[in-house]
C-alpha positions as CSV (number, residue, x, y, z in Angstrom):
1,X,-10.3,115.4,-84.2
2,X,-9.9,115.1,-88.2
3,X,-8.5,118.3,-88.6
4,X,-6.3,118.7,-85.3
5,X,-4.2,115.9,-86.8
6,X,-3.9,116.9,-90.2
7,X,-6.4,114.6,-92.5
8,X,-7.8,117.5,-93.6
9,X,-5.3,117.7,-95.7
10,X,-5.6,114.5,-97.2
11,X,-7.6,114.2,-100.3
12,X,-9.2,110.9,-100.2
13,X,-10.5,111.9,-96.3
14,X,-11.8,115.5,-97.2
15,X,-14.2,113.9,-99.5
16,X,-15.2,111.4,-96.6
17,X,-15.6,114.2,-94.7
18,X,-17.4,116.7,-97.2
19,X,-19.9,113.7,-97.7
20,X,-20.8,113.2,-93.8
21,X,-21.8,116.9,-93.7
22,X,-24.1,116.0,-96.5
23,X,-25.7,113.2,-94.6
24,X,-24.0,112.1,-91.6
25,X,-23.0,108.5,-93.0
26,X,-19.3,108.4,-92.5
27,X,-17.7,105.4,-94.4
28,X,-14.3,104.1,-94.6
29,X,-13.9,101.9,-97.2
30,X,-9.8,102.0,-96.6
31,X,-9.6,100.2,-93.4
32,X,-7.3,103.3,-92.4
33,X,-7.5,103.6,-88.7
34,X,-7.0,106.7,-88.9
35,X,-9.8,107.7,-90.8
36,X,-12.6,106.6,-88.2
37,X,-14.7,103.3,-88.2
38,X,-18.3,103.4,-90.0
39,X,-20.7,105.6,-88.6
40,X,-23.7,108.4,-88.5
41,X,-23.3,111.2,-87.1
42,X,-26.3,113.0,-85.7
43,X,-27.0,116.7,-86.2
44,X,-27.9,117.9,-82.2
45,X,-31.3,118.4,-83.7
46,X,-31.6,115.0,-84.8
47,X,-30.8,113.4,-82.0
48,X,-33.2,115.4,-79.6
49,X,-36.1,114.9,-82.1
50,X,-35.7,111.3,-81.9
51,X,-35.5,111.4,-78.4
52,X,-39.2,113.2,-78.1
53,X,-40.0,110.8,-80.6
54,X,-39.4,107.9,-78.4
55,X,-41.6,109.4,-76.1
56,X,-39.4,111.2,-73.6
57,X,-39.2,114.6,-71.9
58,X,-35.8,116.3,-73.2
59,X,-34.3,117.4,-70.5
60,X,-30.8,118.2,-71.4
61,X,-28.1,118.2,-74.6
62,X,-25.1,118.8,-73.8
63,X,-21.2,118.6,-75.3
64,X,-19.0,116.0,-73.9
65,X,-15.4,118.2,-75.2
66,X,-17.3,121.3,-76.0
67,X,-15.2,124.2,-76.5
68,X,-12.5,122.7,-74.2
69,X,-11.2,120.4,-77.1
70,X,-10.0,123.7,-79.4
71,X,-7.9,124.8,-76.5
72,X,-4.2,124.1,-77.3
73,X,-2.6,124.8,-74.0
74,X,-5.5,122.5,-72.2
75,X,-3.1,120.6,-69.8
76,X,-1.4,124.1,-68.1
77,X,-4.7,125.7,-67.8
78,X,-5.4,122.4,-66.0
79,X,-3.1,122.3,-64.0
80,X,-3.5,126.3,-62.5
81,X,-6.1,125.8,-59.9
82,X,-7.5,129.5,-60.9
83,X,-7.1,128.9,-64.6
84,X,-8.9,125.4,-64.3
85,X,-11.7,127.2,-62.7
86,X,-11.9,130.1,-65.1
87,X,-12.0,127.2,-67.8
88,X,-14.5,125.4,-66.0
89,X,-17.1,128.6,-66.0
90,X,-16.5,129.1,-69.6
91,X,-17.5,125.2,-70.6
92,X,-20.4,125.0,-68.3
93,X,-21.5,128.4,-69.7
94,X,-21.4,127.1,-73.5
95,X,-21.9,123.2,-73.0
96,X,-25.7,123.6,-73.7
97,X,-25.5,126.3,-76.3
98,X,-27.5,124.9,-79.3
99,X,-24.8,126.8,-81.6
100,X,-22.3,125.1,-80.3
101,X,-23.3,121.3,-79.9
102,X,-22.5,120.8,-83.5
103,X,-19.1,121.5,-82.8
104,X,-18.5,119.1,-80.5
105,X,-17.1,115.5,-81.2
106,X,-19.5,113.9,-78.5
107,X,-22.8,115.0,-76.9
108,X,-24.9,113.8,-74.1
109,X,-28.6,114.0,-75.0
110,X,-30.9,113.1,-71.2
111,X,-34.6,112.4,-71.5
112,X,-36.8,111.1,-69.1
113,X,-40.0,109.1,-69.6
114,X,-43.0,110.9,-68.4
């Protein structure tokens, strides 16, 4: 995540960055590894209108990190077996949250053909 490890920061990726929320075309014309590779980036709503568009049934969206991914101390929650259940019912609780999917740097999006 960009702005975990610092690029925010950077000048040259913040307007990479301001442009993909414009419309979803990332481009790195540097080469800088750190910048990410060429890509779009779908808005959830996007994704799950092309999806019905295709023909399928939507039958679920959900985030890949979700909220789990902001969480600093990830690795001792983990490791508590209550903690890591605690975590657990807070991720499956939001995973599907239309608010959230957005914040997510990967989501799943199921449909099935009828």
């Amino acid at each position: 995540m960009a702005s975990k490890r610092g690029y925010i920061a950077d000048d040259h990726f913040a307007e990479l960055a301001a442009q993909d929320l414009v419309d979803g075309q990332h481009r790195n014309p540097t080469g800088q590894r750190g910048y990410f590779t060429t890509a779009f980036f779908h808005h959830p709503d996007e994704i799950q209108t092309e999806v019905t568009e295709a023909g399928y049934n939507l039958q679920a969206a959900v985030a890949v990190e979700s909220v789990g991914s902001f969480i600093n101390n990830f690795d001792t929650l983990w490791e508590n077996p209550t903690l890591r259940e605690r975590l657990l019912q807070f991720i499956r609780a939001v995973e599907s949250e239309p608010a959230v999917l957005g914040a997510t740097g990967h989501m799943i999006t199921v449909g099935r053909k009828p």
